[in-house]
Structure formats: structure tokens, C-alpha cells
LOVO-279453 format. One line per field, with one value per residue (C-alpha): residue number from 1; chain; residue in one letter; x, y, z. Coordinates in steps of 0.2 Angstrom, whole numbers. Last residue first. Example, Ala and Ser with C-alpha at 12.3 -4.5 7.8 and 13.67 -1.06 7.14 Angstrom:
<nodes>
nr = (2	1)
kette = (A	A)
rest = (s	a)
u = (68	62)
v = (-5	-22)
w = (36	39)
</nodes>
This chain:
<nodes>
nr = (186	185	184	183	182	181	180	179	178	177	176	175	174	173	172	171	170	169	168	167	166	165	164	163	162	161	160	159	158	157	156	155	154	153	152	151	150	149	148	147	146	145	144	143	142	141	140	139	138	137	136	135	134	133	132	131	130	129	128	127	126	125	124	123	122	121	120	119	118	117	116	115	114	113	112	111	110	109	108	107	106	105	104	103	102	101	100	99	98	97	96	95	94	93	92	91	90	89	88	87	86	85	84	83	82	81	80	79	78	77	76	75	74	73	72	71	70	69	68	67	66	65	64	63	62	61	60	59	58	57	56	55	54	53	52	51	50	49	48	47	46	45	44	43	42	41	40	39	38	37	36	35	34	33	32	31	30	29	28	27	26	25	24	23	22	21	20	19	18	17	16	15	14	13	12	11	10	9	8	7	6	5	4	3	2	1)
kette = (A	A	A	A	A	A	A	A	A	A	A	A	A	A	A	A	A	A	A	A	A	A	A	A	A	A	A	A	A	A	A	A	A	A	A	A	A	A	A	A	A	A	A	A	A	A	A	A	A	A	A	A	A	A	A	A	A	A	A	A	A	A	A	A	A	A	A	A	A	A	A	A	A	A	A	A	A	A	A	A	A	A	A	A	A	A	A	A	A	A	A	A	A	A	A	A	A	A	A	A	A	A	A	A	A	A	A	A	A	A	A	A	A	A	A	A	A	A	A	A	A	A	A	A	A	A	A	A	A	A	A	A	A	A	A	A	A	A	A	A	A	A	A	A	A	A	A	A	A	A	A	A	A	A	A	A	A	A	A	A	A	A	A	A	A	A	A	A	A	A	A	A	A	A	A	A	A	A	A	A	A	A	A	A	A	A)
rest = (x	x	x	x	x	x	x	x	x	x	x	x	x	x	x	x	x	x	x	x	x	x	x	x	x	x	x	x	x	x	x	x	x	x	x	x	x	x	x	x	x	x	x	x	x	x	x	x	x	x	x	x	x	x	x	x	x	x	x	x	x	x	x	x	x	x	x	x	x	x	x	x	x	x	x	x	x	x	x	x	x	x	x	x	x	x	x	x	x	x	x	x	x	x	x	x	x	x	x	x	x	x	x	x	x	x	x	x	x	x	x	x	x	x	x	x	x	x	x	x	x	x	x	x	x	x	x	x	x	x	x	x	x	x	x	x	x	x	x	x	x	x	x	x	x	x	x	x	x	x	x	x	x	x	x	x	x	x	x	x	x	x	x	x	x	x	x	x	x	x	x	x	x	x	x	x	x	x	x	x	x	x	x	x	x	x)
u = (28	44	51	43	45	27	19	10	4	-4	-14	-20	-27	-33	-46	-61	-52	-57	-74	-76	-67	-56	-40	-24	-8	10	25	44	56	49	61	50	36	34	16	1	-18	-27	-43	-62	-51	-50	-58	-40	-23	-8	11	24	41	55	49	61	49	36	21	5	-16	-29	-44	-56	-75	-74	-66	-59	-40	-25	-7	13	22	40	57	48	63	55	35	19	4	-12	-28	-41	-59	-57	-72	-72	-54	-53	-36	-35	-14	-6	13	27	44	58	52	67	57	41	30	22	16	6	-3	-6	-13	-23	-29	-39	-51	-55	-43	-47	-32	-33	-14	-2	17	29	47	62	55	70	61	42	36	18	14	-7	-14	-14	-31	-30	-47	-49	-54	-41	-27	-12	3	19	32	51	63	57	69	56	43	27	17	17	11	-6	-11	-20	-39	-45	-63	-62	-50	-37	-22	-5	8	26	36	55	67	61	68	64	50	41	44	37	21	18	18	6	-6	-9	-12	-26	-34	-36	-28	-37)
v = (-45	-42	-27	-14	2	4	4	20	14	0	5	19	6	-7	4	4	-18	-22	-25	-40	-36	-52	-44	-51	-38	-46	-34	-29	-18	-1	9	24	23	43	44	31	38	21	25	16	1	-17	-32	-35	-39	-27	-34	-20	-23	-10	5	21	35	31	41	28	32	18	28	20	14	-2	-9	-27	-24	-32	-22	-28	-13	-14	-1	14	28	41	42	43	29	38	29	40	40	29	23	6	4	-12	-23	-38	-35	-19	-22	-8	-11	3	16	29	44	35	51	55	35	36	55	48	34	40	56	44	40	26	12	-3	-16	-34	-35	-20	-22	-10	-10	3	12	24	40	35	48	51	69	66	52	36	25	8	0	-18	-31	-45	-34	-38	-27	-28	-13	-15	-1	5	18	32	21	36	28	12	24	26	10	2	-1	-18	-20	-39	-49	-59	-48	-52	-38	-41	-27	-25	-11	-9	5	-1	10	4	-15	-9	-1	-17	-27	-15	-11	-32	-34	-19	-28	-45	-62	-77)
w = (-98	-97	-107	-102	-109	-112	-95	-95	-111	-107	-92	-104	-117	-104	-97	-110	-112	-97	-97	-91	-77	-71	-72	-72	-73	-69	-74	-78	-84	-75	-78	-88	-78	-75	-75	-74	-73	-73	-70	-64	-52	-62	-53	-47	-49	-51	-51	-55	-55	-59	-51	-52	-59	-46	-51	-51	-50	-44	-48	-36	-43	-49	-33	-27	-27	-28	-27	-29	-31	-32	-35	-26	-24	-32	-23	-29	-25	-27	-23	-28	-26	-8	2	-6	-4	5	6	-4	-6	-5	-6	-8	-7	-10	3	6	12	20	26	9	8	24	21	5	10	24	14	1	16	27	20	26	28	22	19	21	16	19	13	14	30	38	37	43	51	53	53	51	62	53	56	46	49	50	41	44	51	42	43	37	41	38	39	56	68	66	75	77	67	79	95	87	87	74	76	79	71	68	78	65	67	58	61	56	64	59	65	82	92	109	112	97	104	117	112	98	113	125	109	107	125	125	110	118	111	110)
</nodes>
């Protein structure tokens, strides 16, 4: 088994190095991400899976160079940390956020002009999943269906998976469907 204090010395070399690609997959419960690894500037890929654990990103967190960032069995704290995370990623292109939990989130915004994929699951009734990425083309959504589905500026999206397994998904269907009506696979 690997300790915390290890795991922050690899990732802080390898963000001193000017790492491009970082593939995190963290079993330990309660491990906190490092600081240093929001601080890369030279990263175009990000994946992270930390198995239940928090995502803390301090505030200024540059991310210019990041085309595709995947998070997997994150906790989100707050609805700041996603924005505060997606605002910084200039030329982001690939988004994944799979079975990650958003139980303390009200809104999880995704807003950003270059997004060409989102592929999201979620497990909560009560977070507002809302989307303005005028360049996305894919869009997979799984999930227990979140409480809104505020969707702006979709008009090249050409593609998309939904499954839900809400019962009562039809109150929500209507406005998840129009904010996806140009698309032409379904």
C-alpha cells in the first residue's frame, strides 16, 4: 500500500518536470489532492480517480493548456470548485464526470466554448446539472436525474446517450429535450 505523503512527492515531480499527461487512480479513502497539481500549466490531459475523496482546488488554478480532463469518484465540496476548476481550462475539449459525488452541490454548471464532449453520471435529486457549451458535439448523461436541466447554446451538438433510471423523469424530460433539439443521433 501506498502512503499519502509518497503519492504528493510523485505527482510534485512530475508537476515540476512539466508534465503533460497525469493519470491519477487513488484507492485510499479520504486522500486530498494536492495542491502543487493545480498549479501544472504545462498539462493537456488530467484524469483523476480518487475513490471517495474530496477534490480541494484552491482559487486561481491555471489550467491553459488542458484539452481533456476526466474525474471519476471525486467529491465535489461546493459548487465553486467546479466552476473555479472548469473557468481556468482555456482550451478544454473533453470533459468526463463519472459517479462522482455532488451531494453538497445546488448547481453544477458546466460552461465553456470550446467543450466538444461531455460524458457525466450522477446519483443526485437535488443538483441542477446546468450546460453552456455552444461547441459540444456528444453528450452522454446517465443518472438518477439531477432536479433541473437548464441547457443553453447546444446548437452543434449532433449526438447523445441519456439513461435515466428516475421514475419520474418525464417532469424533467421536456426541458432536457429541448435544449438538445438539433440533434441528429440519438
Amino acid at each position: 500500500m501506498v502512503h499519502g505523503p509518497r503519492v504528493y512527492s510523485w505527482i510534485s515531480t512530475a508537476v515540476r518536470r512539466g508534465v503533460k499527461h497525469l493519470d491519477i487512480s487513488i484507492s485510499p479513502d479520504q486522500f486530498t489532492s494536492p495542491c502543487i497539481m493545480f498549479t501544472c500549466r504545462s498539462l493537456t490531459t488530467l484524469k483523476l480517480d480518487f475513490t471517495c475523496s474530496v477534490l480541494d482546488v484552491p482559487r486561481g488554478v491555471p489550467f491553459p493548456n488542458l484539452k481533456t480532463f476526466h474525474l471519476k469518484s471525486i467529491e465535489f465540496l461546493s459548487d465553486d470548485t467546479t466552476k473555479c476548476l472548469l473557468s481556468s481550462c482555456n482550451n478544454l475539449e473533453d470533459l468526463v464526470i463519472a459517479h462522482c459525488n455532488i451531494e453538497n452541490l445546488f448547481n453544477f454548471t458546466i460552461s465553456h466554448h470550446l467543450l466538444e464532449t461531455i460524458l457525466s453520471t450522477f446519483n443526485s435529486h437535488d443538483c441542477r446539472l446546468m450546460l453552456d457549451t455552444p461547441n459540444l458535439a456528444y453528450f452522454k448523461y446517465g443518472n438518477l436525474v439531477i432536479a433541473g436541466h437548464p441547457l443553453e447554446n447546444l446548437k452543434s451538438i449532433n449526438s447523445a446517450f441519456i439513461q435515466s433510471a428516475f421514475s419520474n423523469f418525464r417532469n424533467y424530460a421536456t426541458a432536457l429535450f429541448r435544449g438538445i433539439s438539433n440533434i441528429r443521433v440519438f
